[in-house]
C-alpha positions as CSV (number, residue, x, y, z in Angstrom):
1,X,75.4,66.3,123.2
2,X,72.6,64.4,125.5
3,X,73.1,63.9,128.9
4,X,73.1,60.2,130.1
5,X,70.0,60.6,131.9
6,X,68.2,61.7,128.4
7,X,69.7,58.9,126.7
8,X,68.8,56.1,129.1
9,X,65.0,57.1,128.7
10,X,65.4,56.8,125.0
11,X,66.9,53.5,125.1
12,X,64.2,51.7,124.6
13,X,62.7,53.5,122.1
14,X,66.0,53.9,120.4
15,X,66.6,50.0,120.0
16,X,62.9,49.5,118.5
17,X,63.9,52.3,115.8
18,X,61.2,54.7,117.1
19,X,63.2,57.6,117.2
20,X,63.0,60.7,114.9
21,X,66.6,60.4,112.5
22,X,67.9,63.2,114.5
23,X,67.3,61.9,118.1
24,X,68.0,58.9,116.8
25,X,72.0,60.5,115.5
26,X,72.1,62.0,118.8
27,X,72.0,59.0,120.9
28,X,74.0,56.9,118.6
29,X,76.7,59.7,119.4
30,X,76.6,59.5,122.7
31,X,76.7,56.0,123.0
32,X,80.1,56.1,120.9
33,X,81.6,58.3,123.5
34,X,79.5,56.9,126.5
35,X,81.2,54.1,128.7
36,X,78.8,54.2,131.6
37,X,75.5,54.2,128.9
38,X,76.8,51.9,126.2
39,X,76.6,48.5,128.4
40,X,73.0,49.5,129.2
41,X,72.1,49.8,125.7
42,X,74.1,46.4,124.7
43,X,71.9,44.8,127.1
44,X,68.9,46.3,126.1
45,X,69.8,45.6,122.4
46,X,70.8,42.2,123.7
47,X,66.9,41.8,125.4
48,X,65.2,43.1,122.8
49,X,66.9,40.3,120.1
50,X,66.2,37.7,122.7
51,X,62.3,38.3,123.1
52,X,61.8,39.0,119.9
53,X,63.2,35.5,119.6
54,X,61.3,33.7,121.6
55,X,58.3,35.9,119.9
56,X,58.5,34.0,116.8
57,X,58.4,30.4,117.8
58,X,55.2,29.3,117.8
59,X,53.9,27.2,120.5
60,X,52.1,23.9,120.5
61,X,48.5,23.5,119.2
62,X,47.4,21.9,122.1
63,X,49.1,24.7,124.3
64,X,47.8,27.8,121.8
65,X,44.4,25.9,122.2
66,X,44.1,25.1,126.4
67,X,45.2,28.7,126.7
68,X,42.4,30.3,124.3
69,X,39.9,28.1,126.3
70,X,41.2,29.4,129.2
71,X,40.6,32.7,128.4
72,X,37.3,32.5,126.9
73,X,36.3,30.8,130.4
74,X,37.9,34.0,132.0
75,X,36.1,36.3,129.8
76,X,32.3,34.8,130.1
77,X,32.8,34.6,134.0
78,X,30.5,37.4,136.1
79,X,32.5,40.5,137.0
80,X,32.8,39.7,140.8
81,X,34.8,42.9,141.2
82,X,32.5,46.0,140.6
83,X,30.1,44.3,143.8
């Protein structure tokens, strides 16, 4: 069985569904059994639903439009950095 440690770095990962089947089976076990890792990964799971969310709405015209200006302003301006 995986180690909290090992499943907390595949937590993210693991709520996208970018895990191989078997990693995947091996966390899902652990969590089941885990007390200390399973809060993690409901708020993780929790996060994830909530950006993705907030993802989808799309945002004003005018808004989608200043910020587009804005950064095609940003991109023509002289690279001060490299002096």
């Amino acid at each position: 069985m995986m180690k909290c440690d090992q499943v907390k770095e595949r937590l993210w990962a693991f709520v996208d569904g970018e895990l191989a089947l078997e990693e995947e089976q091996a966390v899902r076990e652990h969590l089941e059994l885990c007390g200390r890792c399973f809060p993690q990964y409901d708020w993780h799971r929790a996060y994830a639903r909530y950006v993705r969310s907030v993802a989808s709405r799309m945002a004003d015209p005018a808004v989608r439009r200043r910020v587009f200006e804005r950064l095609l302003r940003e991109s023509q301006k002289p690279d001060t950095a490299q002096g």
